[in-house]
Backbone as a ProteinNet text record, in pm:
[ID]
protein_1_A
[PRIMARY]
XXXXXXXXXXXXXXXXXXXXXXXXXXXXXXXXXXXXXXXXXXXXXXXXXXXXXXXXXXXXXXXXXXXXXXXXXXXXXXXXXXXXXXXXXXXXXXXXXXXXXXXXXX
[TERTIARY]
9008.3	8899.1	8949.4	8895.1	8885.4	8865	8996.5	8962.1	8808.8	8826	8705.4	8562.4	8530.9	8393.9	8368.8	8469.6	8419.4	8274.5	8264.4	8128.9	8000.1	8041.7	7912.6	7946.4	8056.4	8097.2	8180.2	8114.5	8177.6	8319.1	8202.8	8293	8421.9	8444.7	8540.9	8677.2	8814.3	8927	8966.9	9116.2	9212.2	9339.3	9381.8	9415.4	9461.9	9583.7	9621.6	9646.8	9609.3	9596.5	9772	9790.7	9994.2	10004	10054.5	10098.1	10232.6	10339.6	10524.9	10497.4	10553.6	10615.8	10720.6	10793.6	10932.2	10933.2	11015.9	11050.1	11137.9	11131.7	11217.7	11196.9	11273.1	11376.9	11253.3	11176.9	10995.2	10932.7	10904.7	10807.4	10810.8	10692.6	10733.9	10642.8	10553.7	10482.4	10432.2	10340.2	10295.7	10188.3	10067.7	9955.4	9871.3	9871.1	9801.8	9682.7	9553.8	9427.1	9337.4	9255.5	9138.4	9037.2	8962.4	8889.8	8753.9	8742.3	8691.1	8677.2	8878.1	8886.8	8884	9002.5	8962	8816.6	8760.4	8565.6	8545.6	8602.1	8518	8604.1	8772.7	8861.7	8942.8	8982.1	9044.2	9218.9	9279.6	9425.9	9488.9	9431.7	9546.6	9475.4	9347.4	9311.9	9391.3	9371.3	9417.6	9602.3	9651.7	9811.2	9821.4	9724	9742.6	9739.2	9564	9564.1	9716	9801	9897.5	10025.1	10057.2	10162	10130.3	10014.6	9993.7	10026	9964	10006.7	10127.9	10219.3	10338.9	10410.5	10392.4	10457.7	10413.6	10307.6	10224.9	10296	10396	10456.5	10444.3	10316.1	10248.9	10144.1	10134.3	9996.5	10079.7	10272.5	10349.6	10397.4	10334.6	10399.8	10382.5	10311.5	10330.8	10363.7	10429.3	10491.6	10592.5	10645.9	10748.6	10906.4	10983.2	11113.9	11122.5	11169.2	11201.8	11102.1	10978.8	10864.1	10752.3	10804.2	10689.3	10699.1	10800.6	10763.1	10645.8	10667.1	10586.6	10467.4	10402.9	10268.9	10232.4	10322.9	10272	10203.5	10271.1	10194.2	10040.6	10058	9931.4	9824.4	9841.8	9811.4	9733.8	9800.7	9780.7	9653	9695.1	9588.3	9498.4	9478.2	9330.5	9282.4	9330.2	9269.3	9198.9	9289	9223.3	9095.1	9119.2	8980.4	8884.2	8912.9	8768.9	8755.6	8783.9	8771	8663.4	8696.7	8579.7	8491	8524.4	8348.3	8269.7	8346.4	8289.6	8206.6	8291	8206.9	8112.1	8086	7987.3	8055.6	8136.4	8198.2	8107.6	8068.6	7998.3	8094.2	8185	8310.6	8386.9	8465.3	8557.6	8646.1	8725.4	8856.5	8929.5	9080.4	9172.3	9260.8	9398.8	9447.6	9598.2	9700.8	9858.2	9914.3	10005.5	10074	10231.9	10312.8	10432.3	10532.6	10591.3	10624.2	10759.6	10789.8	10935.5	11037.7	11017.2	11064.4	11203.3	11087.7	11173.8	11283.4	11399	11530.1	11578	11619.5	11705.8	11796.4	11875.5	11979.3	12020.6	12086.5	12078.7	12248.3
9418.4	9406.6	9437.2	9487.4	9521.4	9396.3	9342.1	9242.1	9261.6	9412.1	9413.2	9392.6	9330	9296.3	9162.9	9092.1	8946.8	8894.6	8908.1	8923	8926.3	9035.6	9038.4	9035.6	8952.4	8839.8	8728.6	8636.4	8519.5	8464	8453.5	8399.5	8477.6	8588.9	8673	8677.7	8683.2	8628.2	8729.6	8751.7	8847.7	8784.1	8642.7	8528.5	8569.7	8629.7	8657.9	8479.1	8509	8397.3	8452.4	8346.9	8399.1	8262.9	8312.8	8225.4	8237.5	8162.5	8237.8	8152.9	8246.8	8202	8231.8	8158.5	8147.6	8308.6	8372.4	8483.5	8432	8433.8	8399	8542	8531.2	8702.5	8718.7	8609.2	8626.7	8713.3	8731.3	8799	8928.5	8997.2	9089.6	9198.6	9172.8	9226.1	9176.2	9271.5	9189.6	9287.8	9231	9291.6	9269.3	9362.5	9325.9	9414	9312.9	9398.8	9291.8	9329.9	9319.5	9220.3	9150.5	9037.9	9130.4	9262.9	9391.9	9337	9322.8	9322.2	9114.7	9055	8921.2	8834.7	8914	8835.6	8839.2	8967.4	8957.6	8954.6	8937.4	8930.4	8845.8	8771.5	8666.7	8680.4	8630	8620.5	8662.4	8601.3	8601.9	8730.7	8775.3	8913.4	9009.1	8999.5	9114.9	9117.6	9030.3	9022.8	9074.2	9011.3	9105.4	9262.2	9274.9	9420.6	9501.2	9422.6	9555.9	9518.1	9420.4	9415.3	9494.8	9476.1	9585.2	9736.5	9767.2	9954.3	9948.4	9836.3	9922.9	9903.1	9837.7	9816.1	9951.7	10027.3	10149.4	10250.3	10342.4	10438.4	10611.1	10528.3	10649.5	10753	10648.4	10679.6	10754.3	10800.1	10900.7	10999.6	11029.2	11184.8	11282.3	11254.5	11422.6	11401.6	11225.7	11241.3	11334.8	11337.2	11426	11310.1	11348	11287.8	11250.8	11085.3	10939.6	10961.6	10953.4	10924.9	10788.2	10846.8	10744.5	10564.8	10503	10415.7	10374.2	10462	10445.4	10521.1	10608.7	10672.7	10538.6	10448.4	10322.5	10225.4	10208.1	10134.9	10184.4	10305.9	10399.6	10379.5	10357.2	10357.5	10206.1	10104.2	10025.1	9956.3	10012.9	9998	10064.6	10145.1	10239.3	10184.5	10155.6	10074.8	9932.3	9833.3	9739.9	9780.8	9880.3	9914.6	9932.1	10016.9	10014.6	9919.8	9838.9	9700.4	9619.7	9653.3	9582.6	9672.2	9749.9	9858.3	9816	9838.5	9790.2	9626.8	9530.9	9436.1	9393.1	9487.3	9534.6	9476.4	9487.5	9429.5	9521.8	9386	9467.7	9507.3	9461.8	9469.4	9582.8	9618.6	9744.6	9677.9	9799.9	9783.1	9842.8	9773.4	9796.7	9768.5	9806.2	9763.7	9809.8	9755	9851.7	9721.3	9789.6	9708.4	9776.7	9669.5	9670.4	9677.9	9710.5	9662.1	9564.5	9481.3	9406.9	9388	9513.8	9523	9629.2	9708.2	9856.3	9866.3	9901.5	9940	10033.6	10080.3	10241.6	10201.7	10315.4	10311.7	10376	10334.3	10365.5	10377.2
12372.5	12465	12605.1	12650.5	12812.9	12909.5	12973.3	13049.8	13188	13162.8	13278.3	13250.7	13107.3	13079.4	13053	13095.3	13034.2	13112.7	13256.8	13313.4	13158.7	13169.9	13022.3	12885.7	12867.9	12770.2	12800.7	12855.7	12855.6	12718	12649.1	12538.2	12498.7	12557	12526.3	12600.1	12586.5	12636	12602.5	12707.3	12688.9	12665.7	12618.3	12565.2	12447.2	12424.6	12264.7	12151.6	12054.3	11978.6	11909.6	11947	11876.3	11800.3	11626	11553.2	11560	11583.7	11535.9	11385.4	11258.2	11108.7	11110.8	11062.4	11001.1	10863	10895.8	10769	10656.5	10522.5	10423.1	10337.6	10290.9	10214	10106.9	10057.7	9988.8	10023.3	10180.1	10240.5	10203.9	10115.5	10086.8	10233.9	10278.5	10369.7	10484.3	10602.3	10744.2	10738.3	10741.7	10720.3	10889.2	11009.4	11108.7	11077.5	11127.4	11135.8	11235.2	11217	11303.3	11237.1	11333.6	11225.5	11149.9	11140.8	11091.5	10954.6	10933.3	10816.3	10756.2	10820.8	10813.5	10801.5	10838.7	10861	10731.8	10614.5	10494.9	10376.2	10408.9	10310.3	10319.9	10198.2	10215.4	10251	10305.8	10335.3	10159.3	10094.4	9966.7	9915.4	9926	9824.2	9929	10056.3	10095.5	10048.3	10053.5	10027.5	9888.3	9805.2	9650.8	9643.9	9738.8	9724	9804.1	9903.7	9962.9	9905.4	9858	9751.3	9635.4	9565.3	9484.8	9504.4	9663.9	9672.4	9712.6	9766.4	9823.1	9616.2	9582.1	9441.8	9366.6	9388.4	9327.7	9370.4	9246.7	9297.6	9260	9169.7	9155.3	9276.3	9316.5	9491.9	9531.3	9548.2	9625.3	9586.9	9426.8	9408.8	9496.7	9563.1	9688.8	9790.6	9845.9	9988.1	9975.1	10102.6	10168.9	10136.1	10054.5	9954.5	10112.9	10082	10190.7	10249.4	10229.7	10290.1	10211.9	10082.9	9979.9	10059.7	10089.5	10082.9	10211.6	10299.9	10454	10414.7	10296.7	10248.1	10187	10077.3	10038.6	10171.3	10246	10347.8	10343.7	10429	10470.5	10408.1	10230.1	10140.2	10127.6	10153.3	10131.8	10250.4	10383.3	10511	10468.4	10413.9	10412.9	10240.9	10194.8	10077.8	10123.4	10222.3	10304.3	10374	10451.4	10538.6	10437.7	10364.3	10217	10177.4	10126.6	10089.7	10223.9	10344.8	10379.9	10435.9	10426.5	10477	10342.5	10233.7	10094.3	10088.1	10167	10216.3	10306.2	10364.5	10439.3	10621.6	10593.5	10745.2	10864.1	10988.5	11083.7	11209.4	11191.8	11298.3	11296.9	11400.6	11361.2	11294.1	11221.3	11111.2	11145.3	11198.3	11200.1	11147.7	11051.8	10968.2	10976.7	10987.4	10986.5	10873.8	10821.2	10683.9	10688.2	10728.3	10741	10578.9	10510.2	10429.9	10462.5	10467.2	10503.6	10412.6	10291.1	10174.2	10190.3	10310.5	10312.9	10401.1	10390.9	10437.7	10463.9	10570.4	10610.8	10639.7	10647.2	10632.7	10833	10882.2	11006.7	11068.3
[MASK]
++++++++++++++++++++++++++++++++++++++++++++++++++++++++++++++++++++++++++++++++++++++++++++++++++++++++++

């Protein structure tokens, strides 16, 4: 949001809502989106549905070789966003899906 409209939204803040979690070597993912998508999906379906695509390694036969696992993400955000246009979400959808699985080598 644009701090320059609160005038004609009160109720509206530029006030980030910050949770800190603790990471344990479990975590298989970090799913940020938009309450687009939160308003109409639950925390645990959406974690099924993107554990499911980054685990799906069929969705990357045509990335670009060391690409599949970052097309799995991609894969997995734009399967989220359908999922709630599919729920009829009236909000925008924004969606990025980290996998915290994946490792380079650097």
């Amino acid at each position: 949001m644009s701090t320059g409209h609160t005038f004609l939204n009160p109720q509206m803040t530029c006030e980030p809502d910050i949770t800190i979690t603790a990471r344990t070597d479990d975590d298989d993912c970090l799913i940020l989106a938009s309450n687009g998508l939160w308003d109409v999906i639950s925390n645990q379906k959406a974690c099924n549905v993107a554990k499911k695509c980054l685990e799906d390694k069929s969705k990357c036969a045509n990335a670009p070789v060391g690409k599949e696992e970052e097309v799995r993400c991609v894969c997995a955000a734009i399967r989220l966003s359908n999922l709630a246009i599919n729920e009829h979400s009236l909000d925008d959808i924004s969606v990025v899906v980290l996998d915290l699985k994946l490792r380079h080598d650097r």
